[in-house]
C-alpha positions in Angstrom: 82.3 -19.8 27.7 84.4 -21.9 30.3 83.5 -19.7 33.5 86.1 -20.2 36.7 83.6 -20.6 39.5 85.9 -21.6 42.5 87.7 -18.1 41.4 84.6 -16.7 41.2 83.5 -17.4 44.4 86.8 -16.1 46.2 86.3 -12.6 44.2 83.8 -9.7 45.6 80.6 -9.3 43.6 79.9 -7.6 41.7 82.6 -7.9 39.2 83.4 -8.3 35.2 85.0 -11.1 33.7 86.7 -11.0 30.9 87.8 -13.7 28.7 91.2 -12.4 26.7 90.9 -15.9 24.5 87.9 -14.7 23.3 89.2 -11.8 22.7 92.3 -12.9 20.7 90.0 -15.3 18.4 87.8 -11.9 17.8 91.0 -9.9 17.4 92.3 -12.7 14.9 88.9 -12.9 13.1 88.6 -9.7 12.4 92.9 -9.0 11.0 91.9 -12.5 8.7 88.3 -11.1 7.0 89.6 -7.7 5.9 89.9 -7.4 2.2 93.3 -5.7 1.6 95.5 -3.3 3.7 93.5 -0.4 2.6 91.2 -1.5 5.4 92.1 -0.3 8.2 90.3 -0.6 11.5 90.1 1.5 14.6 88.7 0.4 18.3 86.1 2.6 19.8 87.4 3.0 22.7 83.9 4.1 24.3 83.2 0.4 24.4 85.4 -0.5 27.3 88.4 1.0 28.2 90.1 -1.6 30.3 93.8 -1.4 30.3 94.0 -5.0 30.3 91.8 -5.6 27.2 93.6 -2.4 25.5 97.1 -4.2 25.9 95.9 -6.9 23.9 93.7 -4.8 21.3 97.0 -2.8 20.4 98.8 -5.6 20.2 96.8 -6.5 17.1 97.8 -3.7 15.4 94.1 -1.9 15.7 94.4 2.1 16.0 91.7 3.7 18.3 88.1 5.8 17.6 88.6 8.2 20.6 85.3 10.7 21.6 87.1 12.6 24.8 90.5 13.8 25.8 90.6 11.4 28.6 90.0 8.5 25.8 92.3 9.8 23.6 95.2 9.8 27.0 94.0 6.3 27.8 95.3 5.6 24.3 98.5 6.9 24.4 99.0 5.6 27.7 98.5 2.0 26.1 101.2 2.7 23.5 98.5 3.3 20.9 100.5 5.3 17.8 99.3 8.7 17.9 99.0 9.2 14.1 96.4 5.9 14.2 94.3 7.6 16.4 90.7 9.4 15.3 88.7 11.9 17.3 85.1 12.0 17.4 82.6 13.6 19.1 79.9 16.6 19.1 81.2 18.3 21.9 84.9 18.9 22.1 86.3 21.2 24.3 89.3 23.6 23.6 91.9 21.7 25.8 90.9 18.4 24.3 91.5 19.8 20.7 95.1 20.9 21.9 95.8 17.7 23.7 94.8 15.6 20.0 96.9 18.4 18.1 99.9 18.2 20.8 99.8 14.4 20.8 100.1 14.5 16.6 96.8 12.1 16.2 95.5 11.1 12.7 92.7 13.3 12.5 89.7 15.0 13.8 86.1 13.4 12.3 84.7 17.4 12.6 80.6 17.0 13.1 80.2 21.0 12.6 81.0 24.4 11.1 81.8 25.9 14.5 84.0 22.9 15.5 85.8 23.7 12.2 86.3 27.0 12.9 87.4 26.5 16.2 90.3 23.9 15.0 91.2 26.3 12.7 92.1 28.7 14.7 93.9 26.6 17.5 95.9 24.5 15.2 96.8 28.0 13.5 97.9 28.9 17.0 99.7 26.0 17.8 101.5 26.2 14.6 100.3 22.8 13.2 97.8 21.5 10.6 94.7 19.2 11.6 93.4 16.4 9.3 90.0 17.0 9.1 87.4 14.2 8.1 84.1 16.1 7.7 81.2 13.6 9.5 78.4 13.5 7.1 74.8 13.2 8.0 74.0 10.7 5.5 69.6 10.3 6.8 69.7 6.4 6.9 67.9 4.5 9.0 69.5 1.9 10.6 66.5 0.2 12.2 68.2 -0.5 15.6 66.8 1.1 19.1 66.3 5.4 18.8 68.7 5.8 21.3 71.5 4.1 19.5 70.6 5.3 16.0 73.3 8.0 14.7 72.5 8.7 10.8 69.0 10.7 10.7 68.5 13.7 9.5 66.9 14.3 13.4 69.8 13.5 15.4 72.3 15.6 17.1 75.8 13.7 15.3 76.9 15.1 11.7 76.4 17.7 9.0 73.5 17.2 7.3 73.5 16.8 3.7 72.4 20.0 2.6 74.9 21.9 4.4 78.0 20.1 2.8 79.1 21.6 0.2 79.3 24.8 1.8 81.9 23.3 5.0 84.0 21.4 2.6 84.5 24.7 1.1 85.0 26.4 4.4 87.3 23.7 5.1 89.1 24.3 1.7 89.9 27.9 3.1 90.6 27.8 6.3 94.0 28.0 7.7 95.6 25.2 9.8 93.2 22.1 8.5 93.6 19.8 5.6 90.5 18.3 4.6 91.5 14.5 4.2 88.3 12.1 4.0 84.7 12.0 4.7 83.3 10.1 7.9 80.0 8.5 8.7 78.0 6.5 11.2 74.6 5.7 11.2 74.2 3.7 14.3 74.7 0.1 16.7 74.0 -3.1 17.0 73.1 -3.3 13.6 72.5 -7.0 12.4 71.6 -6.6 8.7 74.1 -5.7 6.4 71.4 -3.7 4.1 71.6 -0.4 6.0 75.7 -0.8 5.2 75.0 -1.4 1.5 72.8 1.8 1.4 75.6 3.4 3.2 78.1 2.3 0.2 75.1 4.4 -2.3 75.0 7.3 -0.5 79.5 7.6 -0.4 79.6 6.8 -4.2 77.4 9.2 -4.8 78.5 12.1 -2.8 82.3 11.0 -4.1 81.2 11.4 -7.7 79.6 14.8 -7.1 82.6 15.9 -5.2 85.0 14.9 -7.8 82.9 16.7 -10.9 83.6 19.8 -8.2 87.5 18.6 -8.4 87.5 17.9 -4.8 88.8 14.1 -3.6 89.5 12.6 -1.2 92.2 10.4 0.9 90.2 8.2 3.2 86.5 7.3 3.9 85.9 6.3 7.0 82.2 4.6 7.6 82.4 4.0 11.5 81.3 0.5 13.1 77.6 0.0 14.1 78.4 -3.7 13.4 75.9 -6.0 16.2 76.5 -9.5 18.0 74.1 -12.0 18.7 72.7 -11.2 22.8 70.4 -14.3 22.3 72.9 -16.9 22.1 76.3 -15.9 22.8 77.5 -19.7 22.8 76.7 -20.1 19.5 78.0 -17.5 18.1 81.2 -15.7 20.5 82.3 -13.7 16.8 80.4 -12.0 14.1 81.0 -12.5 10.9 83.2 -9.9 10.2 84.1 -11.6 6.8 80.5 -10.9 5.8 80.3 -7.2 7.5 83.6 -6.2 5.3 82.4 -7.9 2.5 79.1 -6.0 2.0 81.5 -2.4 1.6 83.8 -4.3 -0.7 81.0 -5.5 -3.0 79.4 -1.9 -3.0 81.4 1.1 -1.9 83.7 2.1 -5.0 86.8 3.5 -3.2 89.3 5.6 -5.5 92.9 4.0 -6.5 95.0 4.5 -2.9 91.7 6.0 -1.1 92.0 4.3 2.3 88.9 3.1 4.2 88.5 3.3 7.9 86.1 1.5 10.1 85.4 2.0 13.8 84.7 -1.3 15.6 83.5 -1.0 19.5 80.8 -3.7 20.7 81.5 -6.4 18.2 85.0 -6.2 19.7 84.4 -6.7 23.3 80.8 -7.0 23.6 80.8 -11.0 24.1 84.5 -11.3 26.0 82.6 -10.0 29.1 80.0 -11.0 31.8 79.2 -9.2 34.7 79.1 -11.3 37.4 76.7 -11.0 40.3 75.7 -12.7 43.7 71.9 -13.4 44.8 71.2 -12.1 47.8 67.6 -12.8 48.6 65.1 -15.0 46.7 61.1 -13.0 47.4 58.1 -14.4 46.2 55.5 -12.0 45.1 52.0 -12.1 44.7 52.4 -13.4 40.6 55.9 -13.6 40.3 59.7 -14.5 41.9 61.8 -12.1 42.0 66.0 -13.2 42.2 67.7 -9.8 44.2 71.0 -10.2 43.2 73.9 -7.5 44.3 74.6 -5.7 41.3 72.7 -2.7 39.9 72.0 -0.3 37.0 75.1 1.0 38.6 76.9 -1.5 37.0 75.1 -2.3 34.1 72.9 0.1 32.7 71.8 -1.2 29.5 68.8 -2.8 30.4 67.6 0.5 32.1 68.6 3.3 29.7 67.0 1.3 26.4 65.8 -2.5 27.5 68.5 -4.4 26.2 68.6 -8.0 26.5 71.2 -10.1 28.1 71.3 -13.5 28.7 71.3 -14.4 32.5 72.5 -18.1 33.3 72.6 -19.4 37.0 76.2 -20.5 37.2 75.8 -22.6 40.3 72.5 -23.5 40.7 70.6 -27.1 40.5 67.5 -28.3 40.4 64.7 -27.1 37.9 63.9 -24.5 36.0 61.7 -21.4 36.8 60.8 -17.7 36.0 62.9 -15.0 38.0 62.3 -11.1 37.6 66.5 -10.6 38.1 66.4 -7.3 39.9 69.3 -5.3 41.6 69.5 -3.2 45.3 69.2 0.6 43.8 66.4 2.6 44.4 65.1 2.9 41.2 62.0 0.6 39.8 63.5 0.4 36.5 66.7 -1.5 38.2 65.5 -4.9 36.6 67.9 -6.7 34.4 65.1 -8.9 33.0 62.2 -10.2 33.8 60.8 -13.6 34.1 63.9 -15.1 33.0 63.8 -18.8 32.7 67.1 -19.5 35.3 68.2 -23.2 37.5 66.5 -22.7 40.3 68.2 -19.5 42.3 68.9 -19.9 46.0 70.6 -16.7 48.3 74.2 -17.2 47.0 74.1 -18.6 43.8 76.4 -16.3 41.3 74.4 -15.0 38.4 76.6 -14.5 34.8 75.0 -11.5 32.8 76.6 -12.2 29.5 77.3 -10.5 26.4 78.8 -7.5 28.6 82.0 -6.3 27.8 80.9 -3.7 25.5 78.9 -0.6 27.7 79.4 -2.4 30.6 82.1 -1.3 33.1 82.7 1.9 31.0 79.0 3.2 31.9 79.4 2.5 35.6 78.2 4.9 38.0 78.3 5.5 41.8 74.8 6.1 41.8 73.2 6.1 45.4 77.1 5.5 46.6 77.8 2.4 45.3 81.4 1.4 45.1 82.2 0.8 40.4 82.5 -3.1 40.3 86.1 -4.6 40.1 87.4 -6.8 37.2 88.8 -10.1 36.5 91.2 -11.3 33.7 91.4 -14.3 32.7 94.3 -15.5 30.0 
């Protein structure tokens, strides 16, 4: 990536960069690998929800995975179409189910009983019907970090297995919902397509029990999860999402007109975006050289909440090479966006690129010890 540094250096750090090229080539990538128009792909908005980004992201025709009211309003207030919108989530609230009922969106991914019952009643109430897609629990591990895994039988997302049968028939009788598809996830950053293809098993199978029961369905919708390449962003600025769609067309056996719905976030953003940062002091330590650079876990807090890695490159420094712990200014000892990494040599001013960080970058930024939320820059 092509990085503007006498822009950079007029802006005030710290601030994200975002490359919309990029992100039309990733846009483009992704419209060219899908199989056939029963594809259809939905952005999770939870990645980044700059408006800038979402301008271009609808303009590729991409509906939206929304997890909170306030997503689900961001998306209408980009022009997203209503009816290509999906709502996820564990937790919602009463007045977000109205606002996705009153707004007409496509449907509600339910992840409970209760939640059923809840929709039920307030669609009954409002005098409309909710499309339901039942998230299913499918216990498949997705070898990616604990934190970021979605599909075990352990974690909080889903109905597990067991318990299915008995809320599609709940579903079947309630008032107010149609039950319209089946939804999954099983995790992020996933870079092997195995845990997919044992995703397809685990769908084919629990279609073919459901249709000896007589009950089908319209849609499947297997949720995103697919991962990027941290390491060497260069290299490789767009998965293979020719690959990723391929492994559900060779092994998930979807029904004549059964639609199939995926819900893309990082790999859509993830490598568009840097964070950008300034170095304010350079301290030497007893083993080690530390680079203080003015952004913190309040702006990025990846590498704090579960150690991710991402690449650091010294955008204006010369000289040789050495080993930098790149820490930030908040008051927290796990504030360290990587440690001894191997940087030009870093002086007090030299602006810092943090790359592979438009995807749970800005979105997750906090205020934390009063810190004002970085600023963005967009470049055509």
């Amino acid at each position: 990536m092509n990085f503007p540094i006498d822009l950079f250096r007029k802006e005030r750090t710290p601030f994200y960069y975002y490359d919309k090229s990029l992100l039309r080539q990733t846009l483009d990538s992704i419209n060219k690998s899908l199989p056939n128009s029963s594809y259809k792909v939905h952005y999770a908005m939870k990645a980044n929800a700059n408006s800038h980004l979402l301008e271009v992201i609808r303009q590729a025709g991409l509906g939206v995975d929304a997890v909170s009211g306030g997503e689900i309003q961001a998306a209408l207030d980009a022009g997203f179409d209503a009816r290509k919108i999906v709502f996820a989530g564990v937790g919602k609230s009463d007045e977000e189910i109205e606002l996705a009922l009153g707004a007409g969106i496509g449907n509600f991914n339910v992840e409970s009983e209760p939640e059923l019952e809840v929709i039920s009643e307030i669609a009954s109430r409002m005098g409309v019907v909710a499309n339901i897609a039942l998230r299913v629990n499918p216990n498949i591990d997705a070898h990616t970090h604990h934190y970021i895994t979605t599909g075990l039988a352990e974690n909080k997302f889903g109905i597990n297995l067991e318990l299915l049968d008995h809320v599609v028939d709940k579903c079947r009788e309630l008032p107010g919902v149609e039950l319209v598809g089946l939804h999954f996830h099983i995790g992020s950053q996933i870079t092997d397509n195995a845990p997919f293809a044992l995703l397809c098993e685990r769908i084919n199978a629990l279609q073919a029990e459901f249709e000896s029961k007589g009950v089908t369905f319209k849609s499947i919708n297997v949720g995103g999860g697919l991962g990027i390449d941290y390491e060497n962003p260069d290299a490789n600025p767009v998965p293979d999402f020719k690959g990723y769609f391929d492994a559900f067309a060779a092994n998930l056996k979807l029904r004549p007109g059964q639609e199939l719905h995926f819900e893309l976030g990082r790999s859509v953003v993830a490598q568009c975006g840097s964070l950008i940062t300034k170095v304010l002091y350079v301290k030497n330590g007893t083993s080690k050289r530390f680079a203080i650079v003015d952004a913190g876990m309040t702006d990025l807090i990846r590498p704090a909440l579960y150690q991710a890695y991402h690449k650091i490159e010294n955008l204006t420094g010369t000289g040789a090479k050495a080993k930098y712990d790149v820490v930030g200014p908040i008051c927290e000892s796990s504030d360290v966006f990587q440690e001894n990494a191997e940087l030009t040599e870093v002086s007090r001013g030299d602006l810092l690129a943090l790359r592979s960080a438009g995807a749970y970058g800005e979105i997750m930024a906090s205020r934390y010890n009063l810190r004002r939320l970085p600023g963005s820059l967009v470049n055509d």
